[in-house]
C-alpha positions in Angstrom: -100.3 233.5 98.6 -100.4 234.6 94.7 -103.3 233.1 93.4 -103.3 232.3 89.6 -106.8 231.7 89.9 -109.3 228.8 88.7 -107.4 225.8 86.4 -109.6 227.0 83.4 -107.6 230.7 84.5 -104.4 229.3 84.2 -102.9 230.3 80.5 -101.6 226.7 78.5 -97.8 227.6 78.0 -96.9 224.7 75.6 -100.3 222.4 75.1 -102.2 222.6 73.0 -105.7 223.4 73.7 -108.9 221.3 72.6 -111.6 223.5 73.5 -111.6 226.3 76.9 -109.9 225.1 80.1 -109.6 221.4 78.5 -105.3 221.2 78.8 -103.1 223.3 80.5 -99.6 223.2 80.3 -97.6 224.5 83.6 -94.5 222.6 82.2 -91.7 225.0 82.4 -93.3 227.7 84.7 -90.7 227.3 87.5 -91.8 227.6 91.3 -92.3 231.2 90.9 -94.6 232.4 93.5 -97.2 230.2 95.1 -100.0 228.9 92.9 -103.3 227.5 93.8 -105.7 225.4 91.6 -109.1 225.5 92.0 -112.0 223.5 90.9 -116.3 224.2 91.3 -117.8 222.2 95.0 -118.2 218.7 94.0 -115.9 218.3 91.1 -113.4 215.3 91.7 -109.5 215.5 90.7 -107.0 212.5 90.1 -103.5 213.0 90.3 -101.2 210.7 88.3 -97.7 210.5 87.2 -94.8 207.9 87.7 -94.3 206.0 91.0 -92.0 208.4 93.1 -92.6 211.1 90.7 -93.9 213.2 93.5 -98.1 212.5 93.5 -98.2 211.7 96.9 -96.1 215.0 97.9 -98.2 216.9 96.2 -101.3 215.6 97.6 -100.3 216.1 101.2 -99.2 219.4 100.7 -102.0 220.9 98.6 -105.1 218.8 98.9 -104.7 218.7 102.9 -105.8 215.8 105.2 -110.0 216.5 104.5 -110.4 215.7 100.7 -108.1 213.5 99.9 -107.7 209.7 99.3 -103.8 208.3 98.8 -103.3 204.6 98.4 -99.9 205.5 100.2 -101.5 206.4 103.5 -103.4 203.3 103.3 -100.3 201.1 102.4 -98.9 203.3 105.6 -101.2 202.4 108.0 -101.3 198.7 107.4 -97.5 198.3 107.1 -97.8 199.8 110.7 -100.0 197.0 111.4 -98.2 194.2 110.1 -95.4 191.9 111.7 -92.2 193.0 110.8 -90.7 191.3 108.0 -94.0 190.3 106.9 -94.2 190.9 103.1 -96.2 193.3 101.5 -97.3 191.2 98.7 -98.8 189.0 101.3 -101.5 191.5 102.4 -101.4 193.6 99.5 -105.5 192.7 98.4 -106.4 193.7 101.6 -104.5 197.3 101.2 -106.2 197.7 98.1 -109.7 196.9 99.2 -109.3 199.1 102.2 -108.1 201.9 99.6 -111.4 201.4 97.3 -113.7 201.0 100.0 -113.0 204.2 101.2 -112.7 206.0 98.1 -116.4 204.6 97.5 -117.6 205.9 100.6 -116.2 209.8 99.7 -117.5 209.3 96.3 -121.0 208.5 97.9 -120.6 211.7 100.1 -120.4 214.0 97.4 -117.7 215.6 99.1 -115.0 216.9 96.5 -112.1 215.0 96.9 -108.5 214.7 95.5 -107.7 211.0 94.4 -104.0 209.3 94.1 -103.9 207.5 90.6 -100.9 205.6 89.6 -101.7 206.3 86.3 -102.2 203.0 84.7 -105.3 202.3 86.0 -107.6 203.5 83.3 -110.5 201.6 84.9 -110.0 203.7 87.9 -110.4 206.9 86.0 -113.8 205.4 84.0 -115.2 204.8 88.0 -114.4 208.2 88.9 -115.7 209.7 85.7 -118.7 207.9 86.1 -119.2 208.8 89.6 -118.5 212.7 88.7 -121.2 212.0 86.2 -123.6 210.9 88.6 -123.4 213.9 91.1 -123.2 216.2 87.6 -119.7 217.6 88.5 -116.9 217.0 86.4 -113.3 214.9 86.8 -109.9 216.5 86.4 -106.6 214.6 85.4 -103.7 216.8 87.3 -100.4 214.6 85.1 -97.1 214.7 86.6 -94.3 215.1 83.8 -91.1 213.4 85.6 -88.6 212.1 84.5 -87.9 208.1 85.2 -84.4 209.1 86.6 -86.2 211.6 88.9 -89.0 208.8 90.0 -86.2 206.2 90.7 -84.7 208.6 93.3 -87.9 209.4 94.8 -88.6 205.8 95.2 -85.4 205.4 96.7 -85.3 208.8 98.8 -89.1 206.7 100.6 -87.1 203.3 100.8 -89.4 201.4 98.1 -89.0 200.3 94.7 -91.4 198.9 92.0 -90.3 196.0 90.0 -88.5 196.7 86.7 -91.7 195.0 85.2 -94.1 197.5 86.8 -92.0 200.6 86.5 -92.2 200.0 82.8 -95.6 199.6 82.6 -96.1 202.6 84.5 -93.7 204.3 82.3 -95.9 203.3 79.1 -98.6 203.9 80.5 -97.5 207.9 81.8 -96.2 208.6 78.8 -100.1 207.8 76.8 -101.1 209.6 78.8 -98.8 212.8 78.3 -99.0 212.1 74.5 -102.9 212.6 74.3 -102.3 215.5 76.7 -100.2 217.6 74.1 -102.4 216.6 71.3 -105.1 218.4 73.1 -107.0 215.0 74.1 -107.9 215.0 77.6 -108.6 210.7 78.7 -112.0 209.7 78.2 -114.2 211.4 80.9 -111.9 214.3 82.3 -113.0 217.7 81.6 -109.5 218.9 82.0 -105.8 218.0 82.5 -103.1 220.0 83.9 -99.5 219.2 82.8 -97.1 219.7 85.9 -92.9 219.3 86.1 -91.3 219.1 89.8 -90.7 222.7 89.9 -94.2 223.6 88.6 -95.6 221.0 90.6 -93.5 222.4 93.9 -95.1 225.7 93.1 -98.4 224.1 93.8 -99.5 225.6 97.1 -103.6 224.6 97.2 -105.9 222.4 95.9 -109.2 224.4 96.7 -113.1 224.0 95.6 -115.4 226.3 95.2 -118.8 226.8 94.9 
């Protein structure tokens, strides 16, 4: 596998830059070869993007079962769980707390670990900053860039939609996000955000930390 090397490695292409390593830019490099992020032992990464923009894809193919922690699996296992029919709204707060509470017990390990962010949940990333803080590693935004036509079809390609309500706050919320980003301003508490498209994103073969 071609190894680009370490995120702060990885040249910005079309971000700018507000200090070393703080935003790269791999908007535009293709799927050209494998490429594989890496991050120091203990550091903890969020991944966040659109619904159905591709998050959870790129979790399970790059972050592997170990160090990772995807509110989709969750949702997966209950729905398994549930009578048929049954609603998700119904036993939604029971997902969620299932989600959290086992994000706070890998977060208490000190394990590194790759977390799925739906990217409006700024309170989530001020938890996970804090607890990077806390261990003295650092938190890293990886921010999918699709497009809402692409995100609708990978909703529909996994046979569930958000509401038009939710979608467009998601939407707002994404596109912050990507705004700050090309300015050069990481969120409050990452050290670092990495700007991925679906083909850059594809290209992404590991998630690996390092010592």
């Amino acid at each position: 596998m071609a190894a680009t090397g370490t995120v702060d490695a990885v040249p910005a292409q079309r971000g700018a830059c507000a200090g070393p390593g703080r935003v790269r830019d791999l908007r535009g490099a293709g799927a050209r070869g494998a490429r594989r992020l890496g991050f120091a032992q203990g550091d903890i990464v969020v991944v966040s993007g659109l619904p159905g923009g591709g998050k959870s894809t790129l979790i399970k193919r790059a972050a592997g079962e170990g160090g990772a922690i995807d509110s989709q699996d969750t949702r997966e296992r209950w729905e398994r769980r549930m009578p048929g029919g049954l609603p998700y709204g119904v036993y939604r707060p029971l997902v969620r707390a299932a989600h959290y509470w086992g994000l706070w017990r890998t977060l208490r390990s000190g394990a590194s670990v790759v977390v799925h962010d739906c990217g409006t949940q700024a309170w989530v990333r001020g938890l996970l900053a804090a607890a990077a803080r806390r261990r003295g590693r650092a938190l890293h935004l990886l921010l999918l860039d699709s497009s809402p036509e692409e995100a609708l079809s990978g909703q529909a390609a996994r046979g569930r939609r958000v509401t038009a309500y939710a979608f467009a706050r998601h939407r707002g919320a994404v596109t912050r996000l990507l705004r700050e980003a090309e300015a050069g301003r990481p969120p409050a508490g990452c050290a670092s955000v990495t700007l991925l498209d679906r083909p850059s994103a594809a290209a992404v073969a590991r998630i690996t930390f390092h010592s």
